[in-house]
N, C-alpha and C positions, 0 to 999 in steps of 0.2 A: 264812369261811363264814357266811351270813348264817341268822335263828334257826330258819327253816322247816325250810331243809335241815337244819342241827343235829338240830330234834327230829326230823325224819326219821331222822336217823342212828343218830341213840340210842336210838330204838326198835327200829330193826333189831338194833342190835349186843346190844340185851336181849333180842331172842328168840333169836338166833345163840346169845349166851351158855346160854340157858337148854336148847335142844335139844343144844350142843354136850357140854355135861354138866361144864364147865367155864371157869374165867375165861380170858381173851385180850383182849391190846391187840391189836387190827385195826391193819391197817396202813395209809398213805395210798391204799395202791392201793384199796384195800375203800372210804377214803369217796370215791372217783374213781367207781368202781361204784356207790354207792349213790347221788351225786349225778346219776349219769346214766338212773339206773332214776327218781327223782322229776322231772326232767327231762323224760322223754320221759312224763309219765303215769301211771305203774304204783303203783296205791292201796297203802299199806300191808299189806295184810290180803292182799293178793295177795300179795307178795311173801313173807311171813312163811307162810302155806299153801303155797309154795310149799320156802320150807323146813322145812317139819314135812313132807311128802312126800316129801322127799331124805336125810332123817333114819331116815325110816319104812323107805327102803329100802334106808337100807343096814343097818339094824339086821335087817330081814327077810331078809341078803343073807350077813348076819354077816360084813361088814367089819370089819375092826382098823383098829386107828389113828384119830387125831382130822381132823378137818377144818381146815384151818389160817388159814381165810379165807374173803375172801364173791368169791374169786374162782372157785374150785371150783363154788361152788353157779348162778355167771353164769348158762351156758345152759340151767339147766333153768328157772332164772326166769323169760329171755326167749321161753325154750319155750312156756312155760304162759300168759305174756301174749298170745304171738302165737295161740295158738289160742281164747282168751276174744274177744279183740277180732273175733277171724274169725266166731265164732258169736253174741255181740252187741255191741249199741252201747255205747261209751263209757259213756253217761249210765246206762244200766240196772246198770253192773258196779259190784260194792262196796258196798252200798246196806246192808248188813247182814244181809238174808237172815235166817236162824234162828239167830244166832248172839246169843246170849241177854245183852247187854252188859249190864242191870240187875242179874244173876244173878250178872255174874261182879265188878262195882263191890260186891255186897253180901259176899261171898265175899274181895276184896281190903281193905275195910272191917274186916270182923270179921279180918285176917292181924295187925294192927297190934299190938304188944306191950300189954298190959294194964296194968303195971306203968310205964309212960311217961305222962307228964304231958300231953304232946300228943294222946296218941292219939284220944282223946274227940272232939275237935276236927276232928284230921283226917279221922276215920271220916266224921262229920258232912258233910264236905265233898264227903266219895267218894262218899256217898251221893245227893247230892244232883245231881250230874251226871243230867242226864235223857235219857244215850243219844245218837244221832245215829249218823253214820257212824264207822266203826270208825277213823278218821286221824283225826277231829278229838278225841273221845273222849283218847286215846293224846296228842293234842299236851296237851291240858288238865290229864291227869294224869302228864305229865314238866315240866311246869311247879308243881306241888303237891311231884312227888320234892324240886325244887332246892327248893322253900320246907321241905321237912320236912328234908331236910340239914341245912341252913344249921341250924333251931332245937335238931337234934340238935346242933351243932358247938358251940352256943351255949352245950347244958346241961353240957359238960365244964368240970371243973375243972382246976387250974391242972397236978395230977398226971397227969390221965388225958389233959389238951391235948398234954403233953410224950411222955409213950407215947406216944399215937401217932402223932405226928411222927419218932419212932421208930422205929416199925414202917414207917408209911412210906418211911423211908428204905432202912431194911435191904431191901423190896423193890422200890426204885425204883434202889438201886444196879445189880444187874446188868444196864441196859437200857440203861444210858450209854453202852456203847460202840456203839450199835447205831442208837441214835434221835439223830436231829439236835436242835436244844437245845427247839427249838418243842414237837416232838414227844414231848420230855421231859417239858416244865411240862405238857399234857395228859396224859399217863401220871398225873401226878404227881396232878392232881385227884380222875382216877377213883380211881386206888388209894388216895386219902385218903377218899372216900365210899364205896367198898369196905368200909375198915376202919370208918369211923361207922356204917355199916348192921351190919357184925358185931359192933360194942361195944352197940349199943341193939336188936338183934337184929331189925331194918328189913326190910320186905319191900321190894323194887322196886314204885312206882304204876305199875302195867301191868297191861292188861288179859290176857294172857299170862306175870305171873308165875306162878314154882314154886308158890306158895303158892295162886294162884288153879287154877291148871290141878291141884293135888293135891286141893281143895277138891270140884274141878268131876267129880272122878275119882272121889273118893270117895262123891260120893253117886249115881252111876250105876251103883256095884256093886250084884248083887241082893242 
């Protein structure tokens, strides 16, 4: 998959994650889906409204049970694109609208642990993004995620390397009889930056993390 569609994907799968209320390896069918919604056009920001909408209702509906994929959420995606495009042009849709991206960069800035070495650095960095449309934004700050991984993997020492290759492991076993080998060593990534983000206490760079959207929440109460 080449890097567009990737970070296409792994933004979706971090907003999917964060409405779903919990973690899930997606399945190939999901980046089949998702490769075919950037494909034919459909802006990030669309897609993701569109699942905080499907979320919204079934929580107003009071469904049980989780969601188990971005196959479920398909046609109301495709719903909500085909009535956008009907009502305007292409080029007017996605533009960001009042959707306050410096607000929620400064909001995502200040999530960063205090007590990390890095963090100074990369606030600096979030900060500094000066908006645009809501997909390029997202592409910018999932390429900062993979650099702040990496320097978290960096500051482990030799004890806490071996943890969690451990922990890793212990939850990467039960999916081996399930996932073909490929689809393993990607399992394996996430769950290993999963566990880096809960040892250094990492928010996800998104402009739709928990930590942004609890931020964003909290100061809209009266």
């Amino acid at each position: 998959m080449e890097s567009e569609e990737l970070r296409y994907f792994q933004a979706l799968e971090r907003a999917f994650i964060r409405l779903r209320g919990a973690p899930l390896l997606l399945a190939p069918a999901d980046w089949r889906i998702a490769q075919r919604w950037r494909e034919v056009g459909i802006p990030l920001e669309i897609v993701i409204t569109a699942l905080e909408e499907i979320f919204e209702g079934r929580r107003a509906r009071g469904q049980e049970g989780r969601v188990s994929g971005l196959r479920y959420c398909r046609p109301a995606v495709e719903k909500a694109w085909r009535q956008i495009t009907e009502l305007r042009g292409p080029a007017e849709i996605a533009s960001g609208g009042s959707f306050d991206v410096e607000r929620r960069l400064d909001a995502l800035a200040s999530s960063l642990p205090s007590g990390w070495s890095k963090s100074e650095a990369l606030a600096g960095s979030i900060r500094a993004f000066d908006g645009g449309r809501l997909e390029t934004v997202e592409n910018r700050l999932l390429e900062l995620d993979a650099t702040m991984v990496k320097q978290a993997e960096a500051d482990l020492d030799t004890k806490q390397a071996e943890a969690l290759e451990q922990r890793v492991s212990d939850r990467l076993q039960p999916l081996t009889e399930n996932f073909a080998p490929d689809e393993i060593s990607a399992a394996k990534e996430r769950i290993r930056r999963q566990e880096l983000r809960r040892h250094f206490a990492l928010p996800v760079l998104s402009l739709f993390s928990p930590e942004v959207e609890a931020a964003i929440q909290g100061s809209e109460r009266p």
